[in-house]
N, C-alpha and C positions, 0 to 999 in steps of 0.2 A: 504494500500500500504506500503508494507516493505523498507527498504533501497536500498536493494537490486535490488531492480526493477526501484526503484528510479536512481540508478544511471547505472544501461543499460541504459533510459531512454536518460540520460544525455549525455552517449557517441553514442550513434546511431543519436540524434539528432546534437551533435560536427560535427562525421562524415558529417553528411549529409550538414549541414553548411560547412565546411573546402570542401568538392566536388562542393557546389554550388558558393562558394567566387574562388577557382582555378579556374572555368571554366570562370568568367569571369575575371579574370584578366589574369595570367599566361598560363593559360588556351587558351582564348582567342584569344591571340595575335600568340598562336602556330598555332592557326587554322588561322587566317586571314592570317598568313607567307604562308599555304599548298593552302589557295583557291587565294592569288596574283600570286604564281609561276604557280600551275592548267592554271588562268585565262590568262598568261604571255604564257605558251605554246600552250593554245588553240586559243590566238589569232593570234599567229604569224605562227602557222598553216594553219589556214583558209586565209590570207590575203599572203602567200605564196604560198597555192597551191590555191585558190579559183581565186586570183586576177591577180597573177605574181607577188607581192610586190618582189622588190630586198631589202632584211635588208643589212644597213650600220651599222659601229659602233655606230654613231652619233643618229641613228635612235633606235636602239638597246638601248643603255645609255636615250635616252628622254621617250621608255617606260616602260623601267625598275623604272627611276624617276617618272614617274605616276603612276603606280601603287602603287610604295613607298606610294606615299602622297596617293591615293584615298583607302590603307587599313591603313593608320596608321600605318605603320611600317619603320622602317633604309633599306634604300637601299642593307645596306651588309646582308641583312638575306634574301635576294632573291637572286635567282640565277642569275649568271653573264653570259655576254654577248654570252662567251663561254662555258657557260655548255645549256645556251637557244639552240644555234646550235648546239651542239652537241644531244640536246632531237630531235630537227626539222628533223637532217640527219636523227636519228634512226627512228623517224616516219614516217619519208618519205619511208627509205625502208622496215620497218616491214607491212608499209600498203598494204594490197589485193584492196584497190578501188581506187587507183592509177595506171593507166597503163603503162607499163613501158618504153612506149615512154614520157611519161611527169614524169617520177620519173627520168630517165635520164636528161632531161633538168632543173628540181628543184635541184637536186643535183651538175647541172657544175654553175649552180645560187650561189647556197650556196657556194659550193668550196673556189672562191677567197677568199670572209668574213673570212671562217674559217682560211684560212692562214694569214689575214692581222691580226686579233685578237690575235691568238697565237701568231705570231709573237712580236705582242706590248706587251702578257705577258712576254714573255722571255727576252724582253728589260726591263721590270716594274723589273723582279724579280734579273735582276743583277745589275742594277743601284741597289735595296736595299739590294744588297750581300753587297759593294762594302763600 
């Protein structure tokens, strides 16, 4: 075995170290951020149109903190209260197996939320102009 070969050797197995050390740390933590929001839209999917749940803020902010803590991750690397509703509207009406006698009634549901939400950022965002 020449030097040569010797040292591919050495950087193909670095490489492969340095891919297998990212995925679980850095790595890691990007995926558990894509499967808590996944898991953060599919539940409020199903428990919105399956059940009738009306989401509040308050209700909204308590699952977003749990799913926080049950991925291990900051609250601010999921998505907020108003981008969840915002996914929920659009699924609501991109979906085909919703009828649109109940995609009507899920949507004047959502409506007020979506106003009191935005509204609270636009008070969040001038009190910090200010």
């Amino acid at each position: 075995m020449n030097i040569t070969t010797l040292i591919i050797l050495l950087v193909v197995a670095a490489v492969f170290l340095f891919i297998l050390f990212f995925r679980q740390t850095v790595g890691s933590r990007i995926v558990r951020v894509r499967m808590a929001n996944e898991d953060l839209e599919n539940i409020l999917l199903k428990r919105v149109v399956l059940e009738g749940y009306q989401p509040d803020a308050e209700g909204l902010s308590r699952l977003i903190n749990g799913k926080a803590r049950e991925f291990d991750i900051k609250k601010s690397e999921l998505l907020t209260e108003s981008q969840l509703l915002d996914i929920m509207y659009t699924k609501i009406i991109e979906s085909d197996l919703i009828t649109p006698d109940l995609r009507g009634d899920l949507l004047k549901r959502l409506s007020p939320m979506l106003k009191i939400i935005e509204a609270d950022q636009v008070k969040e965002l001038s009190l910090s102009g200010k």
